[in-house]
C-alpha positions in Angstrom: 9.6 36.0 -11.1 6.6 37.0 -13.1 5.7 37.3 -16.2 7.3 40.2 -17.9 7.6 42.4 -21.6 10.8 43.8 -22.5 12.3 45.6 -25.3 13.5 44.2 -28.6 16.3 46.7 -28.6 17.9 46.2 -32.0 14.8 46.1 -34.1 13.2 49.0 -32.1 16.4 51.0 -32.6 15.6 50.0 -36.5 12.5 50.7 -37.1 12.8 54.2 -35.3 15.9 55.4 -37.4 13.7 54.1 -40.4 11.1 56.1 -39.3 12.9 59.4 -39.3 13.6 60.1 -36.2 17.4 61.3 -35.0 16.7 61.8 -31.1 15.4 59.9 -28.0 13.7 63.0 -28.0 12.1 63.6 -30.9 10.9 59.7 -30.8 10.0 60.0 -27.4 7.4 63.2 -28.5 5.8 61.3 -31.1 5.3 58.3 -28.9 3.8 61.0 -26.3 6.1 59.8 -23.2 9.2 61.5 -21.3 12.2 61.3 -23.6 14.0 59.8 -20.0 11.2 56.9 -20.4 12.6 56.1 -24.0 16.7 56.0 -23.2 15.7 54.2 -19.8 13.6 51.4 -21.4 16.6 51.4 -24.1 19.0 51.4 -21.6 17.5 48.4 -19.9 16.7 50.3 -16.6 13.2 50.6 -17.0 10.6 48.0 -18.6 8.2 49.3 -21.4 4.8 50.2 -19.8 1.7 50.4 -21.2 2.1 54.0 -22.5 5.4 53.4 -23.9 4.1 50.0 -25.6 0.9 51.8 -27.2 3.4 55.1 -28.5 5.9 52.7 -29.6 3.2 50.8 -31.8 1.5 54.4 -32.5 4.9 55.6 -33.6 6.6 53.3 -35.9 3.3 51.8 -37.7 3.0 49.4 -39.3 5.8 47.2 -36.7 4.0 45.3 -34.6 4.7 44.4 -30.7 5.9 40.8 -31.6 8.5 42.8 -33.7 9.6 45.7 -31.4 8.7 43.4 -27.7 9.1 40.2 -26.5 7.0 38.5 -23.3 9.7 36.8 -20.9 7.7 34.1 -19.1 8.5 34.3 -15.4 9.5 31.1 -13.3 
């Protein structure tokens, strides 16, 4: 299995309802991906991507990935 990033769901969840916003959708807009990226990476069905990593980061400044993502080491 290789390496892999995946979603620290809680604090993400967090930090975006901190930061205002009260839809996948409206989070989704300001992290400039689909709104079905954001409830699938929450979900657990997709794994963040680059673009969803950099919007997330974009988004809720000033979290940083170590608190919103977490690097699975593959074995």
């Amino acid at each position: 299995m290789p390496n892999t990033i995946l979603l620290r769901e809680e604090p993400f969840t967090k930090a975006a309802a901190l930061a205002g916003y009260k839809s996948d959708y409206a989070l989704a807009k300001a992290m400039d991906v689909n709104r079905s990226t954001v409830t699938r990476v929450l979900s657990g069905d997709l794994q963040p991507g680059p673009a969803f990593i950099a919007g997330a980061l974009f988004a809720l400044e000033p979290m940083e990935f170590k608190d919103l993502l977490k690097i699975v080491r593959g074995d």
